[in-house]
MARGUBA-415263 format. One record per residue (C-alpha): residue in one letter; residue number from 1; x, y negated, z negated. Coordinates in steps of 0.5 Angstrom, whole numbers, padded with zeros to 4 digits. Layout:
N
+------+------+-------+-------+-------+
: resn : resi :  east : north :    up :
+------+------+-------+-------+-------+
:    a :  NUM :     X :     Y :     Z :
...
+------+------+-------+-------+-------+
***
This chain:
433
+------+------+-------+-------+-------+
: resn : resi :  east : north :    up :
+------+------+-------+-------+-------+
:    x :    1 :  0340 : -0133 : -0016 :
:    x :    2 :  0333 : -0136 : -0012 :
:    x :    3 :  0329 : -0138 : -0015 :
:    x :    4 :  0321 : -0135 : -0016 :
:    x :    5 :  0317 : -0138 : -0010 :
:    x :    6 :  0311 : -0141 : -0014 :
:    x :    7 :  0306 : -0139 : -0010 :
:    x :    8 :  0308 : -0131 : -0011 :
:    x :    9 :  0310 : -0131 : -0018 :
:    x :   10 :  0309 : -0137 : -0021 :
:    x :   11 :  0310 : -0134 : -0028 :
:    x :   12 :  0318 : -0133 : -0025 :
:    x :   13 :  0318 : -0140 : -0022 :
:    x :   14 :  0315 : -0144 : -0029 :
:    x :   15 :  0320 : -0139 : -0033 :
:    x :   16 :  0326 : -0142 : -0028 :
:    x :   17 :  0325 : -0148 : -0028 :
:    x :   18 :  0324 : -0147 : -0037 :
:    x :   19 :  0331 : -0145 : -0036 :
:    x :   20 :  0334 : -0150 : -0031 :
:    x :   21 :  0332 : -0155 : -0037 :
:    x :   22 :  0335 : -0152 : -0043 :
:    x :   23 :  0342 : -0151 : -0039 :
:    x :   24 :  0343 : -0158 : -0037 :
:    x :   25 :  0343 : -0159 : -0045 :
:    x :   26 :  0347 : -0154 : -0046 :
:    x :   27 :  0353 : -0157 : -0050 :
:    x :   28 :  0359 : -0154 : -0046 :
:    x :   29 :  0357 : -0157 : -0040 :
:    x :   30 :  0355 : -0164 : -0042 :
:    x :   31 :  0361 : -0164 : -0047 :
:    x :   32 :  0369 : -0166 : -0044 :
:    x :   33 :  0367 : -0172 : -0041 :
:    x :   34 :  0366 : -0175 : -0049 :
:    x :   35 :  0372 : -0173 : -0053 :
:    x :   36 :  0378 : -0178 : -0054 :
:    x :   37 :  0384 : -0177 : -0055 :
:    x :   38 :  0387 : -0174 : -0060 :
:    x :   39 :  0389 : -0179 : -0066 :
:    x :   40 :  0395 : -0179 : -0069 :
:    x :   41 :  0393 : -0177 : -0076 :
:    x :   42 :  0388 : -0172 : -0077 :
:    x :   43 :  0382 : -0169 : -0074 :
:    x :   44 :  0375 : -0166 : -0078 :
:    x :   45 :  0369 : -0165 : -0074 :
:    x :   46 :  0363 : -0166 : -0079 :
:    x :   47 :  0355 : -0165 : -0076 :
:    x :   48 :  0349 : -0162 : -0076 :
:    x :   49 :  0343 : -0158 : -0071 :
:    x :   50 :  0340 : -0153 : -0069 :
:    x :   51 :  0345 : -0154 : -0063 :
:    x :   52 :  0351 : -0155 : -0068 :
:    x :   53 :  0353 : -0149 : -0066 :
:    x :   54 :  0355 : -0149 : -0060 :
:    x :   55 :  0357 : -0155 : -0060 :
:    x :   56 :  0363 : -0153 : -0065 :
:    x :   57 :  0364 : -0148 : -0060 :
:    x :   58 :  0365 : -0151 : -0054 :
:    x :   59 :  0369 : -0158 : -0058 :
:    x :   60 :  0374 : -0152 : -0060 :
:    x :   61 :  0374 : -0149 : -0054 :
:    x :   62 :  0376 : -0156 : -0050 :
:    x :   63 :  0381 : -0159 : -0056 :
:    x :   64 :  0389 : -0157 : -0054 :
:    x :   65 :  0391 : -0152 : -0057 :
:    x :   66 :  0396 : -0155 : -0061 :
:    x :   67 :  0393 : -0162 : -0064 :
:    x :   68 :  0390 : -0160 : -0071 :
:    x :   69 :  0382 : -0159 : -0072 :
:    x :   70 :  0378 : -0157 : -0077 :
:    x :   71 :  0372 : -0158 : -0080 :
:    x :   72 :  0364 : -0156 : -0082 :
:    x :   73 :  0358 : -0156 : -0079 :
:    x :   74 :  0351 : -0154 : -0080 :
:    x :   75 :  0347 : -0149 : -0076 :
:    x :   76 :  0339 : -0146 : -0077 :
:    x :   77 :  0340 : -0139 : -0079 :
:    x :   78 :  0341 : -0134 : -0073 :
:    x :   79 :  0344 : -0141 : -0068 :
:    x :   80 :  0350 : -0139 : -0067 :
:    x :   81 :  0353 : -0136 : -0061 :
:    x :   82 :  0355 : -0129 : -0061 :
:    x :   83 :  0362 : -0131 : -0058 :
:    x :   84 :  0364 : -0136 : -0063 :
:    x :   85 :  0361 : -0131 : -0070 :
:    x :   86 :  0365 : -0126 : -0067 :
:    x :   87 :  0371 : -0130 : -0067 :
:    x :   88 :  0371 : -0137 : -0071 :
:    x :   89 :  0375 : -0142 : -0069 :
:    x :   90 :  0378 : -0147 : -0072 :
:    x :   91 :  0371 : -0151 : -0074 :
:    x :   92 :  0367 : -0147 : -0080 :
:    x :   93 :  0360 : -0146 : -0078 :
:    x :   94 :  0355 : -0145 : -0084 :
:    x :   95 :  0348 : -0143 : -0083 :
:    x :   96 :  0342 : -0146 : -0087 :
:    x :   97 :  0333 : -0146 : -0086 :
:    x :   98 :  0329 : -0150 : -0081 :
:    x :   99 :  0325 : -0154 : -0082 :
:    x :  100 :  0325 : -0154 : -0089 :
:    x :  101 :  0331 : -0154 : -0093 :
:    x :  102 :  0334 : -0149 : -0097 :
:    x :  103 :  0339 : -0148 : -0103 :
:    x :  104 :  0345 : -0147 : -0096 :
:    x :  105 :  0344 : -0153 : -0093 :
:    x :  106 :  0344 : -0157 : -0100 :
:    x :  107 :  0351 : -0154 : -0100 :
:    x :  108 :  0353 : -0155 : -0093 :
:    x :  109 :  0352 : -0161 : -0094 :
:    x :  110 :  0355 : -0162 : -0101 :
:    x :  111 :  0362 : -0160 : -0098 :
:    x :  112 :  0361 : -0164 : -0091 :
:    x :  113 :  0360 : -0170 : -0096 :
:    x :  114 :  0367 : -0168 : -0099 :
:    x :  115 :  0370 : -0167 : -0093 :
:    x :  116 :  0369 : -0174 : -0091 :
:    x :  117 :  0373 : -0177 : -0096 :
:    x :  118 :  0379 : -0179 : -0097 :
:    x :  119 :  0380 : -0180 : -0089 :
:    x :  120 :  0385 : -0185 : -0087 :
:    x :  121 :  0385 : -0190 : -0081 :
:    x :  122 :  0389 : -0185 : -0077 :
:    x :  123 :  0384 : -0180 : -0078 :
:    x :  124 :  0379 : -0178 : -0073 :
:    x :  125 :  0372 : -0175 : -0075 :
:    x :  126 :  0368 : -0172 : -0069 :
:    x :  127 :  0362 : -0172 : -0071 :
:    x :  128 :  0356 : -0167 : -0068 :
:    x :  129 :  0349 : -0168 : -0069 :
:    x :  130 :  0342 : -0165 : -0065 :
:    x :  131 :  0336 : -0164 : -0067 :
:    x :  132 :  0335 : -0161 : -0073 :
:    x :  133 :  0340 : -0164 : -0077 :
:    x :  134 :  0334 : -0168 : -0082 :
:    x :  135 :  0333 : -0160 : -0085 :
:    x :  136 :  0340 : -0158 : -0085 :
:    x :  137 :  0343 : -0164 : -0088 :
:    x :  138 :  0340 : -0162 : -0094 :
:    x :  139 :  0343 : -0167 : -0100 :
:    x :  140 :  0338 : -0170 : -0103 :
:    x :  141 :  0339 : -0178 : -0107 :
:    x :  142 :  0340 : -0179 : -0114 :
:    x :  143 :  0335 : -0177 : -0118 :
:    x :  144 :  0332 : -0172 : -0114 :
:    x :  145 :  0332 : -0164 : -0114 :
:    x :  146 :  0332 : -0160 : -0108 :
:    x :  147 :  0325 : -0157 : -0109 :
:    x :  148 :  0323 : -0165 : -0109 :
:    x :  149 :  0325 : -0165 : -0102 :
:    x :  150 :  0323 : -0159 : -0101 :
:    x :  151 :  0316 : -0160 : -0102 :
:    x :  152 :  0316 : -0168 : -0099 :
:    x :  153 :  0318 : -0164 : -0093 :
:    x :  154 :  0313 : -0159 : -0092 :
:    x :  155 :  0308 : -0165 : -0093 :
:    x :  156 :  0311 : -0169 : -0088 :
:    x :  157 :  0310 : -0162 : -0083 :
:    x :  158 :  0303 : -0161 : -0084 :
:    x :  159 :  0301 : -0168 : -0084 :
:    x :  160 :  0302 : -0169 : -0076 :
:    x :  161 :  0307 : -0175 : -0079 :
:    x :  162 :  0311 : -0178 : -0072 :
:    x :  163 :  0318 : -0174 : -0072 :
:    x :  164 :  0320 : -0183 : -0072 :
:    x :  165 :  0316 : -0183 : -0078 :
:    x :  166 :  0318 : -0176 : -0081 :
:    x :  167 :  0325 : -0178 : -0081 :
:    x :  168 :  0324 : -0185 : -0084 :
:    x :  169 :  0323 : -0182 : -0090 :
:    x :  170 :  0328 : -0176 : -0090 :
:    x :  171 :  0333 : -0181 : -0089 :
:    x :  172 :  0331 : -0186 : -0095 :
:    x :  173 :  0330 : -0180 : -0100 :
:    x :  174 :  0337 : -0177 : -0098 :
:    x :  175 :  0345 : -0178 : -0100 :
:    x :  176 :  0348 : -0177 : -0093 :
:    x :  177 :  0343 : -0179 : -0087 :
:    x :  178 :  0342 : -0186 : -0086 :
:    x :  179 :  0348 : -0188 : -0084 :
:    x :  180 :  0351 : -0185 : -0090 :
:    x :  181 :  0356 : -0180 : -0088 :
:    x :  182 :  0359 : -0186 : -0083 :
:    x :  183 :  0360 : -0189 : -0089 :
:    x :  184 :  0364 : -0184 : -0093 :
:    x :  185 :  0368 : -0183 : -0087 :
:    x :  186 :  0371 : -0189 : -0088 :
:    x :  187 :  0376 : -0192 : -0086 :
:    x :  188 :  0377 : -0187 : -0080 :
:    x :  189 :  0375 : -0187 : -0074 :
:    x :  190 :  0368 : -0184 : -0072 :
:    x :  191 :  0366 : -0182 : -0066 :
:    x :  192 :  0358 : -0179 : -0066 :
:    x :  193 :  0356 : -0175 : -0060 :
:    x :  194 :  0350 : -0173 : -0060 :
:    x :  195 :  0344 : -0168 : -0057 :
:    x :  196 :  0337 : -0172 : -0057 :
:    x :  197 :  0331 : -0169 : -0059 :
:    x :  198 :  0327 : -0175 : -0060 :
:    x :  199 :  0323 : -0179 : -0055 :
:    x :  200 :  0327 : -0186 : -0054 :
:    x :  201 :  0333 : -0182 : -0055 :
:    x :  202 :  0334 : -0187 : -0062 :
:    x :  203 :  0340 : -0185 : -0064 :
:    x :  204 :  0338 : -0187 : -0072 :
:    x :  205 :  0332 : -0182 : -0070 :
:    x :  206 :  0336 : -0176 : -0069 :
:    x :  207 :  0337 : -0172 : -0074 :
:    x :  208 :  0336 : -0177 : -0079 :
:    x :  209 :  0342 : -0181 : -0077 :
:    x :  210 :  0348 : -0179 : -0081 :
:    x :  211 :  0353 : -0184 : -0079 :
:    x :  212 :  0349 : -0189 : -0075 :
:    x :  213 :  0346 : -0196 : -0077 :
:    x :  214 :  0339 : -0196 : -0079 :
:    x :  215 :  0333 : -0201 : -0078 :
:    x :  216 :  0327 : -0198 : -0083 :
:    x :  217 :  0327 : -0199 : -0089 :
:    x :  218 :  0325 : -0197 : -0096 :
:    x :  219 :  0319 : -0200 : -0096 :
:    x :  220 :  0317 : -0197 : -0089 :
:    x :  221 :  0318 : -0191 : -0091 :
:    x :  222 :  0314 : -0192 : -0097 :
:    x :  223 :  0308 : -0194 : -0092 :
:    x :  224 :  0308 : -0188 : -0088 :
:    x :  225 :  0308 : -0184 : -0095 :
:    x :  226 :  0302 : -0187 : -0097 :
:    x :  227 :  0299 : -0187 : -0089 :
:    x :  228 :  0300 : -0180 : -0090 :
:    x :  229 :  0297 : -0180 : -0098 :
:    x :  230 :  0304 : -0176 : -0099 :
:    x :  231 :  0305 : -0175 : -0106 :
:    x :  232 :  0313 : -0177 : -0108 :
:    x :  233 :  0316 : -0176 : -0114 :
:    x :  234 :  0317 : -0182 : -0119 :
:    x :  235 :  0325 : -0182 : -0118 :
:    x :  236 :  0323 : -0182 : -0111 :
:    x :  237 :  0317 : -0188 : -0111 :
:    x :  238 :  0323 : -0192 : -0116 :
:    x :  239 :  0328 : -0191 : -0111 :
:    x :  240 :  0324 : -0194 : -0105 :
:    x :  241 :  0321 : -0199 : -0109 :
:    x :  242 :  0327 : -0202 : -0113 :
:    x :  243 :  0331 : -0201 : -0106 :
:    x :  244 :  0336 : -0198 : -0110 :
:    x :  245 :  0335 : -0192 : -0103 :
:    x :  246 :  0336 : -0197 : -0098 :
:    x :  247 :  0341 : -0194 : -0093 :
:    x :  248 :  0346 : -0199 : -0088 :
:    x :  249 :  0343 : -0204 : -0083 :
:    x :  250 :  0346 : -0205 : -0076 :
:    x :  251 :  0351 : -0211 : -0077 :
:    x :  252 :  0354 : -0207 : -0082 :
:    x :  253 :  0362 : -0208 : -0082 :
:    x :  254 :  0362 : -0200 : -0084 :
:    x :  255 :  0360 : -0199 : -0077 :
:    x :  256 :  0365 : -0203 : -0074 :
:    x :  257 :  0369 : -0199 : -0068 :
:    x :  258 :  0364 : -0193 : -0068 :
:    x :  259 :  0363 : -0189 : -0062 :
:    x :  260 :  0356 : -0187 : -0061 :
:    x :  261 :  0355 : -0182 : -0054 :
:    x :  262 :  0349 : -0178 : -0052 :
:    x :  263 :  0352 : -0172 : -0049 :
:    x :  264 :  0345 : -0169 : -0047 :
:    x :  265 :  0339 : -0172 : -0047 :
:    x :  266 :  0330 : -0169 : -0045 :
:    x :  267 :  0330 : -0174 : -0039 :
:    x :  268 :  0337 : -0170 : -0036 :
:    x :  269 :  0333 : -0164 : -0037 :
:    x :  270 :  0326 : -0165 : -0035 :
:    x :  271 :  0330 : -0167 : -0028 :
:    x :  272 :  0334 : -0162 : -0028 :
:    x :  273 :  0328 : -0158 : -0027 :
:    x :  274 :  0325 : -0162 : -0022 :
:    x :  275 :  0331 : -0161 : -0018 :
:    x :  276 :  0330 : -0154 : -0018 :
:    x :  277 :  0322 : -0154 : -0016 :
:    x :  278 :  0324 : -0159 : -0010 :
:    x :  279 :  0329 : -0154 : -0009 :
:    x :  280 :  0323 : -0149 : -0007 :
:    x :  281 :  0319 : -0154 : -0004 :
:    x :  282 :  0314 : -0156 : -0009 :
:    x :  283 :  0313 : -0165 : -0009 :
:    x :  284 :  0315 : -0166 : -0018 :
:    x :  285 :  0312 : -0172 : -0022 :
:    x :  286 :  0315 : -0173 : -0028 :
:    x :  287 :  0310 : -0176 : -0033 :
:    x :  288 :  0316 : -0178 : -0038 :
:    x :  289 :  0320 : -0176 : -0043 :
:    x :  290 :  0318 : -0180 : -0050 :
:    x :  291 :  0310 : -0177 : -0050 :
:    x :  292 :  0307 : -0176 : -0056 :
:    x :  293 :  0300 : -0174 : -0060 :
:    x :  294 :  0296 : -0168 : -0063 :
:    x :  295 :  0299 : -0162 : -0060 :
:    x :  296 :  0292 : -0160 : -0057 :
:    x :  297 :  0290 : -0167 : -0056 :
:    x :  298 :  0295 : -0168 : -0050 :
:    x :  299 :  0294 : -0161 : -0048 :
:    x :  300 :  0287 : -0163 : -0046 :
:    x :  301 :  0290 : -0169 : -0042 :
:    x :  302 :  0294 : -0165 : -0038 :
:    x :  303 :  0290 : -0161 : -0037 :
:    x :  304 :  0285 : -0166 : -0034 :
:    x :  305 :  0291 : -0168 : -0029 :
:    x :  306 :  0291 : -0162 : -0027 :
:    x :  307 :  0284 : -0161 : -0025 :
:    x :  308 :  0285 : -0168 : -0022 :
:    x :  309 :  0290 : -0166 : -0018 :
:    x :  310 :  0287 : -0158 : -0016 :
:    x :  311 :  0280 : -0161 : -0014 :
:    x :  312 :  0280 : -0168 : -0011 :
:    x :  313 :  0289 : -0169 : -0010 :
:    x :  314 :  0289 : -0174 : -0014 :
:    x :  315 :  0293 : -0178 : -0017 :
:    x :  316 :  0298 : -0172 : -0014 :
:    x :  317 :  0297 : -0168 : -0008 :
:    x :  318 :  0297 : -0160 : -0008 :
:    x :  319 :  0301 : -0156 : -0008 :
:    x :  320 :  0306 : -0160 : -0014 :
:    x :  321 :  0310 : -0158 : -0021 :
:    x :  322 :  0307 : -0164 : -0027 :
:    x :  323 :  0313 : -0164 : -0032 :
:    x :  324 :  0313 : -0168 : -0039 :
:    x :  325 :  0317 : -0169 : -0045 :
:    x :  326 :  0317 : -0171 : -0052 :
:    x :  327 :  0314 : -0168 : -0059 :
:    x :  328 :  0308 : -0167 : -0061 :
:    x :  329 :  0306 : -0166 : -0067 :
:    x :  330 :  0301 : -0161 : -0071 :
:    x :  331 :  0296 : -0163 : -0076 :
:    x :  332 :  0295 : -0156 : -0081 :
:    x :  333 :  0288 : -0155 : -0083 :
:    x :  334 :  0288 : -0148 : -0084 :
:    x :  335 :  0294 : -0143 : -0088 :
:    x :  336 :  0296 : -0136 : -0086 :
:    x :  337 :  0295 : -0139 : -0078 :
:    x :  338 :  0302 : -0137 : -0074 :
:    x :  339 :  0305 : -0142 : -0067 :
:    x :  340 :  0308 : -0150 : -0067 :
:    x :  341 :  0308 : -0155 : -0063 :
:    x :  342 :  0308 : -0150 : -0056 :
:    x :  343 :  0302 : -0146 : -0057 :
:    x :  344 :  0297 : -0151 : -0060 :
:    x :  345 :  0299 : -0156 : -0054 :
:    x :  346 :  0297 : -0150 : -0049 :
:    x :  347 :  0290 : -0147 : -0053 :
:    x :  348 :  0288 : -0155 : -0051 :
:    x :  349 :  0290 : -0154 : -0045 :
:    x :  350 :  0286 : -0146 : -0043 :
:    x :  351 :  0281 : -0150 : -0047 :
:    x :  352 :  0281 : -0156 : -0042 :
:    x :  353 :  0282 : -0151 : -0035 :
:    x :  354 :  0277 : -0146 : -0038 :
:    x :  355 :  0280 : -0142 : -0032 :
:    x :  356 :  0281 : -0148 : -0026 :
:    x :  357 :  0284 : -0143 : -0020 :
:    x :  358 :  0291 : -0145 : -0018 :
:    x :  359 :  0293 : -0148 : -0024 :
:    x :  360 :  0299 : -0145 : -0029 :
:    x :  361 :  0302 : -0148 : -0035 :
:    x :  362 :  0309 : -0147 : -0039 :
:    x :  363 :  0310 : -0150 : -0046 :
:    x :  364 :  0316 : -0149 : -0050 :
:    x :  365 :  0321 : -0152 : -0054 :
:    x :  366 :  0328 : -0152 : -0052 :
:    x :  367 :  0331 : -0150 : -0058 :
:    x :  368 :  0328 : -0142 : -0056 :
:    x :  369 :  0324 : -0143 : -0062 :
:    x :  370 :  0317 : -0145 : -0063 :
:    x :  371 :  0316 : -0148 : -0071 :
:    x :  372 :  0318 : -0142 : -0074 :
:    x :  373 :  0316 : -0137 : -0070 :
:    x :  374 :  0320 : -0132 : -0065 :
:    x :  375 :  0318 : -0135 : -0059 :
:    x :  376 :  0320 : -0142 : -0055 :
:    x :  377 :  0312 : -0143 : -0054 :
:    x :  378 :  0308 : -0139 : -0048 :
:    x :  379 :  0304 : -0139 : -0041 :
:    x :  380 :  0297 : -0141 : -0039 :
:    x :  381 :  0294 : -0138 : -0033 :
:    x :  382 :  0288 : -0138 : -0029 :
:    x :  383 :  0285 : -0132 : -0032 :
:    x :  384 :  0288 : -0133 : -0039 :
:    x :  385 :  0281 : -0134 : -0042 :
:    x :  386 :  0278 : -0127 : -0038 :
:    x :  387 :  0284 : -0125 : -0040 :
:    x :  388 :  0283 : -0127 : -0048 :
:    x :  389 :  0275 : -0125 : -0047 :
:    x :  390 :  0276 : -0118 : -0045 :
:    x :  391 :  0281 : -0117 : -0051 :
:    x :  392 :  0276 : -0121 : -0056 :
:    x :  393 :  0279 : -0127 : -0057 :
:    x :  394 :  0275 : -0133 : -0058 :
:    x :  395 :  0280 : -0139 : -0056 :
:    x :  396 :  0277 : -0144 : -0061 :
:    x :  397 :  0276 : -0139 : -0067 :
:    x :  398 :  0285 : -0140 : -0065 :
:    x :  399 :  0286 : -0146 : -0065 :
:    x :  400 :  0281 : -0148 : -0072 :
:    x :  401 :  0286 : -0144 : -0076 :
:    x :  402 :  0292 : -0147 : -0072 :
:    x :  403 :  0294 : -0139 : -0070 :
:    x :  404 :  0296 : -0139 : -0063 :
:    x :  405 :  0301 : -0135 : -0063 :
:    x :  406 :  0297 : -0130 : -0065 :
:    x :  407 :  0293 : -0132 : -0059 :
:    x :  408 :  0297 : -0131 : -0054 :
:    x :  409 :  0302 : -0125 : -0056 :
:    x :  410 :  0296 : -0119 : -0055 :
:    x :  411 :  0295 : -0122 : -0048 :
:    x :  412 :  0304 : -0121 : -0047 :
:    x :  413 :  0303 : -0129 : -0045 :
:    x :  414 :  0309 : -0131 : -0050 :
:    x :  415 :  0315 : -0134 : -0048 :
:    x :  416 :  0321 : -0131 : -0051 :
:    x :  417 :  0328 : -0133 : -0049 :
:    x :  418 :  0331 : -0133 : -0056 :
:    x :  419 :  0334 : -0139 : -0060 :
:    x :  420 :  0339 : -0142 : -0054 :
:    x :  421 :  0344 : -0146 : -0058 :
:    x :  422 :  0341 : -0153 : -0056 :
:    x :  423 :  0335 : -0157 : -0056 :
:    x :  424 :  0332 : -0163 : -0052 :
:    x :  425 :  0325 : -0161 : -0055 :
:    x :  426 :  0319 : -0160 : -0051 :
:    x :  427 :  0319 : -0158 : -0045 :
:    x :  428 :  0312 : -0158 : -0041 :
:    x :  429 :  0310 : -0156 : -0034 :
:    x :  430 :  0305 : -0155 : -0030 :
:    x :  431 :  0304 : -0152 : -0024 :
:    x :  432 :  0297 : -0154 : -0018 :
:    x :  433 :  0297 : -0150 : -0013 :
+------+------+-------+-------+-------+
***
């Protein structure tokens, strides 16, 4: 299929290259390469993400027919391929909230705990890890209720927290993350592949880290609690405080001939889609993968680029395709608005553009979904404010109360390609022509 030229469909050819990053992250192209042989004892495959799913699928589809497989992952609800529901194969699939845990998840993760036990140094866990999996993962430590966490994470969502920092204190307060479920796996061989959705591709940031070392410490994730003025349980404060919740350091022993492969990653993505723009002539620039921040903040400094470029060529010159990278976060202020991290980068940049000609901008996440909404994020195009005024939308008034969605949906600007069984994060591209 050609691509739409950017000059006669820009909305087309935006919506193309959206699409070319999030299949170079899909879990059945990236997957062979990675898998070891089978062992001589057992294999159990264990993990968690919005793109466990498909993950499963494609280790199933790869694994010969006659070596012994079983297992247990975690998915978000509604992220499972329509082929494997249809007909499971040998790894069990469950479904569970995001981006707050539920009762689901605590009991997936309770029976992944279980399974890791009992293994032998001829076993083999395959474990599969993305995005997603701090919520999924769901056990909570000693002393802790499900509600606790519940409400720790939902702080931690509106307090515009790092998702460095967010997963710091996730895996301190938990049973299984932190390099905890390697541990349980013990004495089996572990081999972790894993779907990035962090900037800098920490392999102890992605989901929390399960079954890898990790560097933080209790008493960080205490200071990114009180930075944050996020009240904690005392079982939970007497945890971090004594270090009783500390999680294992790299060095340890446990780790000892572990294999840790990133089978897909944002940068892969993000030149996929540059790929495809040089394919249709356009110069590409990609400003990195690892971009962090307030949501409509950076929104408002790509769109400064932007008008850089359109009105005087530089840094870059016209006609050419930005792409970016990363995860930005949201600072809730107001309760009832709809949208995530997507919609709220693109208010800062219609607000920033106020209509710049030439200039379109997509933003969307590449798990389909933004926040908890149906939709992977939304378009921005020279005429949106015209647009938005004719239908009586106040930009601002959207963006006060953290209610993009609702700001793009009546102008049929909303991206839609429904969950897509992967996630590499956000994905951002701008287009000056």
């Amino acid at each position: 299929m050609s691509t739409p030229s950017p000059h006669t469909d820009p909305r087309g050819f935006l919506r193309a290259l959206y699409d070319a990053a999030v299949a170079r992250a899909l879990p059945a192209e990236n997957t062979a390469a990675y898998l070891p042989p089978p062992p001589k004892g057992r294999t159990v495959v264990l993990g968690a993400g919005k793109a466990g799913g498909a993950m499963a699928a494609a280790v199933d589809a790869l694994w010969p027919k006659n070596a012994p497989l079983s297992g247990l992952v975690v998915t978000r609800y509604d992220h499972v391929p329509a082929a494997y529901r249809a007909s499971p194969g040998r790894i069990e699939v469950v479904e569970a909230a995001h981006p707050v845990p539920d009762e689901a998840g605590r009991r997936a993760a309770q029976r992944i705990a279980e399974l890791a036990q009992g293994l032998t140094k001829d076993d083999l866990v395959l474990c599969l890890i993305s995005g997603g999996g701090s919520a999924l993962l769901a056990m909570p430590a000693a002393g802790i209720t499900l509600e606790e966490k519940q409400a720790i994470n939902k702080a931690l969502l509106k307090s515009g927290a790092a998702i460095d920092e967010m997963n710091c204190v996730r895996k301190h307060l938990s049973a299984i993350k932190g390099g905890r479920l390697a541990a349980l796996c013990a004495p089996a061989q572990v081999v972790t592949l894993l779907i990035s959705d962090v900037p800098g591709d920490a392999p102890e940031v992605i989901a929390s880290g399960p079954t890898v070392a990790d560097s933080t410490t209790c008493a960080d994730a205490l200071r990114i609690l009180k930075r944050y003025d996020i009240v904690i349980p005392d079982a939970a404060r007497a945890g971090l405080e004594s270090g009783a919740f500390e999680t294992p350091k790299p060095g340890d022993a446990l780790f000892a001939g572990h294999a840790v492969h990133m089978i897909a990653t944002p940068q892969q993505s993000l030149e996929a889609a540059a790929a495809v723009a040089q394919a249709a002539g356009m110069a590409v620039h990609i400003l990195s993968d690892e971009i962090e921040g307030e949501s409509h903040v950076v929104g408002r400094v790509h769109a400064a680029l932007a008008r850089s470029v359109a009105r005087r060529g530089a840094p870059f010159a016209k006609p050419c395709v930005i792409l970016s990278g990363g995860e930005t976060t949201v600072t809730v202020k107001s309760k009832g608005g709809r949208g995530g991290r997507a919609t709220e980068f693109l208010m800062g940049a219609t607000l920033a553009l106020q209509g710049e000609p030439g200039v379109y901008v997509l933003a969307a996440d590449t798990d389909g979904i933004d926040g908890v909404e149906d939709n992977a994020g939304a378009l921005v195009t020279p005429d949106t404010l015209a647009r938005a005024a004719q239908a009586g939308l106040k930009a601002q008034d959207f963006l006060d109360r953290n209610d993009a969605y609702n700001f793009f949906k009546p102008l049929d600007d909303l991206v839609v390609p429904g969950p897509t069984f992967t996630n590499v994060n956000d994905f951002r591209a701008v287009l000056v022509i």
